[in-house]
N, C-alpha and C positions, 0 to 999 in steps of 0.2 A: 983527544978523546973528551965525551963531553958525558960526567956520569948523572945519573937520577937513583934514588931511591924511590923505593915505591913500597908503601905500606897496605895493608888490603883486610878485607874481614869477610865473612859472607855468613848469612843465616845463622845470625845471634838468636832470634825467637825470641825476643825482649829476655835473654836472660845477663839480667840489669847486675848481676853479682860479680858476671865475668868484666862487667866494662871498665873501673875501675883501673883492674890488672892492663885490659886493654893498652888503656891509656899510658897509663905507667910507663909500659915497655916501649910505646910509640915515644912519650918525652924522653926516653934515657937515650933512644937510638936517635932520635930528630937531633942532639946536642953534640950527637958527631957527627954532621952533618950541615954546608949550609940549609937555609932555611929555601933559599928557591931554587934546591937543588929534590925535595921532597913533594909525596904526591901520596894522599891519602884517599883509599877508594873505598868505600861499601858496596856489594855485589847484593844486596835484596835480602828481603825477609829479614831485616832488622826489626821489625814490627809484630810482635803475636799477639794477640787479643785474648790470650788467658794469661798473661799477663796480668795483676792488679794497678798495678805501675799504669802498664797500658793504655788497661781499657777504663780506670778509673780517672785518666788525665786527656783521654781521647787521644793519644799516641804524643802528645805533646812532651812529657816523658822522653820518649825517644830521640825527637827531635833536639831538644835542647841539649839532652848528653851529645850525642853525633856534632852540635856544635861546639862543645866543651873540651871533644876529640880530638877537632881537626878535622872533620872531613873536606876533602875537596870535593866531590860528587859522589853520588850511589845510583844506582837502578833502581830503579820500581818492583819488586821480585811480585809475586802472585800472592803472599800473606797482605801487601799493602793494598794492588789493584782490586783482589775479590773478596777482603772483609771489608773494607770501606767503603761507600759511596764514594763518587768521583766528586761531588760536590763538598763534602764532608772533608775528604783529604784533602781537596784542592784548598778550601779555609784556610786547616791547620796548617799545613805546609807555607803557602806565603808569610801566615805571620808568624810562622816560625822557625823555617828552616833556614838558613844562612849560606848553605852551600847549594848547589845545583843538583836537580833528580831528573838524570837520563830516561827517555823512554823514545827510541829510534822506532818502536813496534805498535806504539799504540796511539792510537786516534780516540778524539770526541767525534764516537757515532752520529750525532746530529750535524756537526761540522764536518767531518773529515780532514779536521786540524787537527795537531798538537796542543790540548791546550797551555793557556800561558804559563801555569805552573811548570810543565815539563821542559826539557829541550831532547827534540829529536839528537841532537849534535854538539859536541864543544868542546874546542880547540883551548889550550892551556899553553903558557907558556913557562917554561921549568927548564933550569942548567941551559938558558938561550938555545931550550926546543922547542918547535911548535909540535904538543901532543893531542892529536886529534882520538878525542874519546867518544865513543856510541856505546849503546845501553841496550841490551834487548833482554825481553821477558818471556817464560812461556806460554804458550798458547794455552788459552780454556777458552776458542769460541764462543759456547752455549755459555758459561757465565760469564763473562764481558760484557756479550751483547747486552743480556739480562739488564746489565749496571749499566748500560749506555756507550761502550766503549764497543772501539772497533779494533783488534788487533791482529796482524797482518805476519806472513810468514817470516821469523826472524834474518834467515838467511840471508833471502832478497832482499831485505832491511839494510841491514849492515854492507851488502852490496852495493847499493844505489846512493845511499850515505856515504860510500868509503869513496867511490868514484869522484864526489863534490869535492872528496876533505885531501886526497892524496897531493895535490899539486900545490896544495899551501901549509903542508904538515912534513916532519921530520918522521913520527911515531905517529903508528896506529895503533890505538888500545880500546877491546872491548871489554866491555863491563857486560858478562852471559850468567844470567840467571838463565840457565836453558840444561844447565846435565853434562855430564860429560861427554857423553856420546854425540849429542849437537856439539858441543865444542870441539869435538875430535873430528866430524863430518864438517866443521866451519872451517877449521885451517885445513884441511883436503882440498875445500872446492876453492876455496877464494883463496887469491893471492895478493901480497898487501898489507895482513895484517900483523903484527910485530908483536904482541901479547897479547891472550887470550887471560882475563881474569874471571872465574869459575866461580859456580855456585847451585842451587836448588836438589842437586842431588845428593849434599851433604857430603862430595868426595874431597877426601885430604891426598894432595899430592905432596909429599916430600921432600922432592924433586921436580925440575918443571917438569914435562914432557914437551918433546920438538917436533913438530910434524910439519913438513913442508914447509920451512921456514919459518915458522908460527912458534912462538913458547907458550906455554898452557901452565897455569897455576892456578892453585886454590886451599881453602882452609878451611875444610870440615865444616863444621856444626858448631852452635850455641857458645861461641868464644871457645873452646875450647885450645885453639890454637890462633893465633896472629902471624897473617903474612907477610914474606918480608923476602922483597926484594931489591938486588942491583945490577945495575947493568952500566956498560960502558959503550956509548953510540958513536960511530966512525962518521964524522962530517964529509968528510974526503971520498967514502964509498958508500956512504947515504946506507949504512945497517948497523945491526948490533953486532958490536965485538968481541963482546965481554957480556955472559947473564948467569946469575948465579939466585936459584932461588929457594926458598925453605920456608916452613914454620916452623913457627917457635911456641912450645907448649907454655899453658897458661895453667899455674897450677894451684894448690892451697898456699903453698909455700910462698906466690910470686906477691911482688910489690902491688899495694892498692896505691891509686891516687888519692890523695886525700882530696881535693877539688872534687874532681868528680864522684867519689865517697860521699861529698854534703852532697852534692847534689842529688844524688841519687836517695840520700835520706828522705832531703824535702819532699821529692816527689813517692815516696810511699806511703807519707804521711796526708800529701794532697791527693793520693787514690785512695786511700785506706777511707780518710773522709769522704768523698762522691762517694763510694761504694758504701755507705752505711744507709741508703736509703733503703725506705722498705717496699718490698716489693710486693708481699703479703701477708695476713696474719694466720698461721695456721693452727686449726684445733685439736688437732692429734698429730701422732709422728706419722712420717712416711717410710715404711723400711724401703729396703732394696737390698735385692738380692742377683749377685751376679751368677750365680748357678742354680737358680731357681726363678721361678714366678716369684715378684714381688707388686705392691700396691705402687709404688715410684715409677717400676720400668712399664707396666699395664699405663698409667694414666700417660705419662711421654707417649707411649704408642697412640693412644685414643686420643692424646691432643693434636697427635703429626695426623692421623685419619682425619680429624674435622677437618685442618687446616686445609687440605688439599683436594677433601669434598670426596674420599676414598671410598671405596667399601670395605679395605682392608688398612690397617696400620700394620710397618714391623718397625722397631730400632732393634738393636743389639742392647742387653740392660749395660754391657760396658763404656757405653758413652755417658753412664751415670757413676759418680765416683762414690759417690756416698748417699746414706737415708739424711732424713731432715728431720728435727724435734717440730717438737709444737711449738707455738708461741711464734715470736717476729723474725722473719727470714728477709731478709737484707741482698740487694743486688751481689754484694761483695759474698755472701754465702751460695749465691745459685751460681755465681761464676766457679767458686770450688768445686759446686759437685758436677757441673756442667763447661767444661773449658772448653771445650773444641769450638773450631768454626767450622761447623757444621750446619751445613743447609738441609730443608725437605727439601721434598721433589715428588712429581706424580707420574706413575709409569706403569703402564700396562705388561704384565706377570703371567704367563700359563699356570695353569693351574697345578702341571708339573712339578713345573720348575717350585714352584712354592713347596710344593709336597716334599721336595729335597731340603730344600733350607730348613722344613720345622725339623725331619730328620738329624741333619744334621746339628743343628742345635740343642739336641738331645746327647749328643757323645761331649764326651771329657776334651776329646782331643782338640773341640772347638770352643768347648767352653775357654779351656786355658790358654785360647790361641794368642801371642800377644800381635799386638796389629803395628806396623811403620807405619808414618805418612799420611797424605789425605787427609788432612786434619785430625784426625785421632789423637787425644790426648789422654787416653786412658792407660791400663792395663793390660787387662788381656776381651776377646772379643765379650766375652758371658754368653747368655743364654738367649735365644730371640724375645723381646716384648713384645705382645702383639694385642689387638681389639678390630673387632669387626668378625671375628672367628672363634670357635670354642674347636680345642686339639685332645680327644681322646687319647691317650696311650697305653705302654703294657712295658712299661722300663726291664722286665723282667725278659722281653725278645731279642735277637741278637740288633746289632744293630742295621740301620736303614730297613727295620721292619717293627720298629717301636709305635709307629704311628697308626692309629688302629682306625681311628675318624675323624674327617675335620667337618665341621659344618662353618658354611656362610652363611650368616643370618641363620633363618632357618634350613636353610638348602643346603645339602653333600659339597661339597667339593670337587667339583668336574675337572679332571686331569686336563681334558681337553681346550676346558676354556680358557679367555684370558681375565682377568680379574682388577680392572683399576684399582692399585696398591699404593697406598700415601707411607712413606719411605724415605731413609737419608743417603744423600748422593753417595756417600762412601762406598755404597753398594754399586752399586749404576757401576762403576769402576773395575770391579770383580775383585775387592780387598773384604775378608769374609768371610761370604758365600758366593761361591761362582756362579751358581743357577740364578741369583738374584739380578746377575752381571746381562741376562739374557732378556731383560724384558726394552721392549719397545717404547715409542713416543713418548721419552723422557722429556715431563715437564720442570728444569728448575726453579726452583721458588724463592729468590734474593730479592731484599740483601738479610733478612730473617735467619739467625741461627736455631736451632733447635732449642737452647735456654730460654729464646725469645717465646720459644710455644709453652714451653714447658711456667713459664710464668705468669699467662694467662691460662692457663689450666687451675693452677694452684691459687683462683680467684672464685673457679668455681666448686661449689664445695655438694654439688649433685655428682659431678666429674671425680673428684675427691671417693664420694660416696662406693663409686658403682667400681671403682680401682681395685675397690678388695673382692670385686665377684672372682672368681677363675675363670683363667682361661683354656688352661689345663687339666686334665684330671686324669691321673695315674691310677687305673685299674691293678696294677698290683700293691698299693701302696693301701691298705685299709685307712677309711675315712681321710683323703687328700682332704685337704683343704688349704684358702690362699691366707 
């Protein structure tokens, strides 16, 4: 019998707190353990750009912990491929990454290669086996393309890959930023593959699961657990004999590394500085308000309208976490109140369907709705922002009959038409508002997150100005005002 370990993480989120622990637990366990009998993977989205760590080191941060770890390879998850340029991460990554970043699924659109940074493929050899590892990530066609990349159906991916790797490999191991459900459809259709190692959907399996001869593992979210597996490989009947797998909670309690403890200081202290730049000087505060009209969520709206050439802007105000003082606001302060990587986008809306969404934005039950996913890094949804529209009401009616008038520009609001609406993708999605989920020829707009708009806006100070008009005005509410 010929054993491996296999240690694994997936969808840290740059949360840089947990790494430490990571590590810890990985050197306590590697010391029982030959050294090339171990195999250390990251399954994606090690990378969050609200992050300060992160995004004030350009993910460099990350990088360098990951080498401080051990990694032998990770996947490209969807946090690295759609907030970075391909050129911007391709940089960083050569001169920094130490280990190897799988992507069997994506292509340079211009080329129709892999570029050099990646490898579609890569054999490993660990306890005298050849471990052939693939990487696939999920699918966002529309924004790949956008960034230049071409990414291709994971499945048939790791099909046509496995087929090259099976006749000169012991072990096939994928590395599936894909959900569990793809991973549970992967070991179904293909046969071949000896462990699935999981991620993107944030599911903690405890136990593997076995499906057609396939073991499925994975480890939640945000470090919160480390994976850890063993197994014992039969040379004689070319499978596994022996697999036994789990995670191991990471907790207040558990060991830091001190190594990677400094390191991860350094690096707060080398984002903390880049983030001290200013980004603008402002002359009065901006409130914000998540269950009301505020002059912060109006101007994000009317900046996302310009940017997209709309005649309608909406955000939600909960993709704003906080107001702003007067005086010097600093990229490290708009990344606070603005964390998500969230994109616009321009997308044609019925006039309905809008008419639902101001509705609904008007109840509790959406105000305090909190959101998963999709980049969202807030709280709970809030209240619609919006410009390009002024929204009579009567709060005093039951609900989805509060809405009493909307005008565009100067014009009613025609049920029937459609309304070019400049808007963030999270909607496009149907995480929300569903009716929002319903408009057509969605344009996405990358690689711009919405901070990025919201920072030229807070440059203009007519834009500033016009933030405190209303957009709302509550007829039961004597003398509304914003």
């Amino acid at each position: 019998m010929k054993r491996l370990l296999i240690l694994h993480t997936n969808d840290l989120h740059s949360h840089f707190e947990m790494m430490p622990k990571i590590n810890a637990y990985f050197e306590w366990v590697r010391k029982q353990w030959p050294s090339d009998q171990v195999l250390t993977l990251d399954i994606g989205d090690h990378m969050d750009r609200m992050s300060p760590e992160t995004e004030g080191t350009n993910a460099i941060a990350n990088l360098e912990i990951m080498n401080a770890t051990g990694y032998d390879a990770m996947v490209l998850g969807n946090n690295e491929g759609l907030t970075f340029t391909p050129e911007f991460l391709g940089e960083v990554v050569k001169e920094h990454a130490h280990f190897p970043i799988l992507g069997s699924n994506i292509y340079d659109k211009a080329t129709n290669q892999t570029p050099d940074w990646l490898l579609p493929s890569l054999i490993i050899e660990k306890s005298g086996l050849k471990i052939g590892m693939l990487g696939v990530t999920a699918v966002y066609p529309a924004y790949y393309e956008l960034l230049g990349w071409q990414v291709t159906d994971p499945i048939e991916a790791v099909k046509a890959h496995m087929e090259l790797m099976l006749p000169h490999t012991d072990l096939i191991v994928v590395l599936s930023h894909l959900g569990l459900r793809m991973d549970q459809r992967m070991a179904e259709e293909l046969e071949g593959i000896d462990v699935i190692l999981g991620g993107h959907t944030h599911h903690v399996l405890e136990e593997p699961l076995l499906i057609s001869g396939t073991y499925l593992a994975a480890a939640g979210k945000f470090g919160q657990y480390a994976g850890h597996i063993e197994l014992a490989y039969d040379p004689a009947q070319r499978r596994i004999a022996e697999f036994q797998s789990s995670v191991v909670p990471m907790t207040a309690d558990s060991e830091d590394d001190s190594r990677v403890a400094a390191l991860l200081e350094h690096f707060r202290i080398a984002g903390a500085s880049a983030l001290d730049e200013e980004v603008a000087q402002l002359r009065e505060p901006l409130r914000l308000d998540w269950y009301g009209e505020s002059p912060l969520g109006n101007l994000l709206a009317a900046g996302i309208r310009r940017w997209t050439s709309a005649d309608i802007g909406l955000v939600n105000s909960g993709q704003l976490l906080q107001g702003l003082k007067e005086g010097r606001l600093t990229r490290g302060r708009l990344l606070e109140i603005c964390p998500g990587p969230i994109n616009p986008c321009r997308v044609l809306i019925r006039g309905a369907d809008l008419l639902q969404a101001l509705e609904e934005s008007l109840l509790r039950e959406f105000m305090e709705k909190p959101i998963r996913g999709l980049g969202f890094r807030g709280e709970v949804l809030g209240v619609l922002s919006v410009d390009g529209m002024t929204v009579k009401v009567d709060s005093s009616r039951a609900p989805y009959e509060r809405v009493i008038a909307v005008h565009v520009g100067d014009e009613l609001l025609d049920i029937g038409r459609d309304y070019v609406v400049g808007t963030i993708d999270m909607f496009t999605f149907g995480s929300g508002y569903l009716s929002l989920s319903r408009g057509r020829d969605v344009v996405y707009m990358l690689p711009e997150f919405i901070r990025d708009i919201l920072a030229r806006e807070l440059h203009d100070h007519e834009a500033i100005a016009s933030s405190h008009s209303a957009r709302f005005t509550d007829i039961s509410v004597p003398g509304t005002r914003n």
